[in-house]
Legacy VTK file of the C-alpha trace (Angstrom):
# vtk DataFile Version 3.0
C-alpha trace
ASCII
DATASET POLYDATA
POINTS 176 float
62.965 18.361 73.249
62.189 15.745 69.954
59.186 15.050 72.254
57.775 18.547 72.261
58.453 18.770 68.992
57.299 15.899 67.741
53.987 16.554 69.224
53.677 20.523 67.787
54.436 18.614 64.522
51.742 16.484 64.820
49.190 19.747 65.822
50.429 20.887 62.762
49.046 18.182 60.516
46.080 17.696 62.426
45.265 21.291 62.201
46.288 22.454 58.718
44.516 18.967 57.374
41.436 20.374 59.171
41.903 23.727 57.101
42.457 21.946 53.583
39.786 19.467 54.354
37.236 22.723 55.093
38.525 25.193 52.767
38.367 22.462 49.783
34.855 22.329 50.634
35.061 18.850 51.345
32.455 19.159 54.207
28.884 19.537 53.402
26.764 22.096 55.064
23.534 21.058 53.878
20.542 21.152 55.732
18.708 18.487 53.897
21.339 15.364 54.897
22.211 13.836 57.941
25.259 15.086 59.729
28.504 13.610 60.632
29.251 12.772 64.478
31.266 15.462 65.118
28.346 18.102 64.289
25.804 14.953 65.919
27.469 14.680 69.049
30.071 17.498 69.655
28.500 20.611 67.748
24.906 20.566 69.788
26.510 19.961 73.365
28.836 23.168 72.358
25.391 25.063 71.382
23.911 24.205 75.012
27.241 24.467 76.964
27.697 27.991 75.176
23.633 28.787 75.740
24.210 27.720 79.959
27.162 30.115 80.436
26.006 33.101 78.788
22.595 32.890 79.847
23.050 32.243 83.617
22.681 35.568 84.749
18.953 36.224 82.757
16.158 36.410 85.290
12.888 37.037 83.939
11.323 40.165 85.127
7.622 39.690 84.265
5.087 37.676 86.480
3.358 35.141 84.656
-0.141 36.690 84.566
-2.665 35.826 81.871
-2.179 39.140 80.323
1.751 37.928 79.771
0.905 34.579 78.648
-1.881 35.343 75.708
0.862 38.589 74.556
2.845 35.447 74.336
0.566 33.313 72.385
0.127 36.014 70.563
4.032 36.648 69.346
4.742 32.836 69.337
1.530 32.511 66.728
3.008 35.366 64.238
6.963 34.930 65.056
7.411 31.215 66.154
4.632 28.967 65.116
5.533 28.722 61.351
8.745 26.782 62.136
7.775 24.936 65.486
3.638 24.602 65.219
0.816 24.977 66.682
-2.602 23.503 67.829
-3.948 24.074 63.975
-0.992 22.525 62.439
1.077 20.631 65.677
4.312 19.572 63.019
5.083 22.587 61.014
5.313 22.431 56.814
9.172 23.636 57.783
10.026 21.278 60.125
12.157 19.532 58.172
13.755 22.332 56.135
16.457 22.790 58.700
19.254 20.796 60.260
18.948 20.579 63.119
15.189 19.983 62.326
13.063 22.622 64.113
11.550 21.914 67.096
7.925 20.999 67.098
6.880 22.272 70.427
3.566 20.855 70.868
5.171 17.592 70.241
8.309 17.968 72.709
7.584 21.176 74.674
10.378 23.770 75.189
12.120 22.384 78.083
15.094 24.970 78.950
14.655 27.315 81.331
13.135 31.052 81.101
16.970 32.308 80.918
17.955 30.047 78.178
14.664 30.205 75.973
14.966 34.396 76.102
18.929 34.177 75.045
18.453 31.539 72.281
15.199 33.795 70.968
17.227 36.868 70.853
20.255 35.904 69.894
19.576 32.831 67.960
21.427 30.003 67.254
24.116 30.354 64.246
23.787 27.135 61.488
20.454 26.230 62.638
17.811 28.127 61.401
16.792 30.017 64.143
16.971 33.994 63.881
17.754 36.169 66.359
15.102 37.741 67.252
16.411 40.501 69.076
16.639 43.229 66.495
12.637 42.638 66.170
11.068 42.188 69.510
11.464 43.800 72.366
13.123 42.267 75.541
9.784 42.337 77.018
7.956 40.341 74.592
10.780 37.918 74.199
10.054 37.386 77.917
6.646 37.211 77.518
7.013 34.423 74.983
9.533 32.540 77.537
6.849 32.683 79.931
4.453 31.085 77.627
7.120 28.518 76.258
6.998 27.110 79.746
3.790 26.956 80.037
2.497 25.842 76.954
1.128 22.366 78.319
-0.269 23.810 81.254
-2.287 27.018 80.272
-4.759 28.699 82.038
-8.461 28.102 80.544
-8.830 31.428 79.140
-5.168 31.768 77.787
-5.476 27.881 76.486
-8.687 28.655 74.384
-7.205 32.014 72.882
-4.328 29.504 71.760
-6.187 27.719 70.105
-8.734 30.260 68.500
-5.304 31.903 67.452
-4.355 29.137 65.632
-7.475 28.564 63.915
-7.349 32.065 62.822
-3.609 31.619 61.236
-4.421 28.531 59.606
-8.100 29.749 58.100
-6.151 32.717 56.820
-3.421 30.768 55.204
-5.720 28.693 53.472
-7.380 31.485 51.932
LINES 1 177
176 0 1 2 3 4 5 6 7 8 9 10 11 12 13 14 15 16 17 18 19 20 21 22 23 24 25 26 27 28 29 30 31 32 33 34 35 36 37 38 39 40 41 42 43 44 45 46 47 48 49 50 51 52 53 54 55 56 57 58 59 60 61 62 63 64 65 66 67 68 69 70 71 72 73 74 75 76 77 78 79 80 81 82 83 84 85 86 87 88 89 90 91 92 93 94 95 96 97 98 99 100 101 102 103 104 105 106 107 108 109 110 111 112 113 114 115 116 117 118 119 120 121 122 123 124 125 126 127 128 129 130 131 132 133 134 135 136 137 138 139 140 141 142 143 144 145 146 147 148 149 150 151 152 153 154 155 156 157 158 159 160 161 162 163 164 165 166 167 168 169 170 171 172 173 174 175
């Protein structure tokens, strides 16, 4: 019985010195600084283990047809490409604005698959920076933009040039 209760005392402490230690702020949230290794090592494998389960049943009804892919270049260019680049500008001006640093996809190509990519666009990912993007597109063109997610690297002639005229385009306008 001391044992038992020995050991709820000592959740106790552990516990309720979490809570002061958070709630006097003692923690930094800021994007702009490393983190600790708890949020390193712990935090991001909860993101991906939480992403996997809730995600696993998500099949991707469209085919990938070049029709699908440039509507996808198309919505990555206006909704995606100002955080993780493009062709015109491969490491994005707000790369490093966010913690976890946005991914630059040109650099390290979206690697999850279709299921994964369509929950974290339309639901997000809380502390990081990336919106959920399911209140403004559609569940078809968030699949449209999985589609061309993973196959960014490996685009069709036709669907590979528009990419890159599209990005021209954006970054001619922006410097204007």
């Amino acid at each position: 019985m001391k044992f038992l209760f020995g050991c709820i005392v000592v959740l106790v402490v552990i516990f309720g010195g979490g809570y002061v230690f958070l709630h006097l702020g003692l923690l930094s949230f800021r994007a702009d600084e490393a983190p600790g290794t708890f949020e390193s090592k712990i935090a991001m494998q909860a993101v991906d283990a939480s992403t996997e389960r809730r995600a696993s049943d998500l099949k991707n009804p469209l085919q990938s047809t070049d029709a699908n892919l440039l509507s996808g270049v198309r919505l990555y260019q206006s909704s995606c490409a100002g955080c993780h680049g493009d062709p015109g500008r491969p490491q994005s001006a707000l790369m490093h604005s966010f913690y976890p640093p946005a991914p630059q996809f040109l650099e390290d190509p979206a690697d999850m698959p279709d299921n994964e990519n369509f929950y974290v666009i339309k639901h997000g990912i809380r502390w990081t920076g990336m919106p959920a993007w399911g209140n403004n597109l559609t569940d078809d063109e968030i699949w449209k933009l999985t589609i061309f997610l993973s196959q960014m690297t490996k685009l069709p002639p036709p669907v590979e040039q528009e990419w890159k005229s599209e990005s021209n385009r954006a970054l001619g306008a922006e410097r204007k």
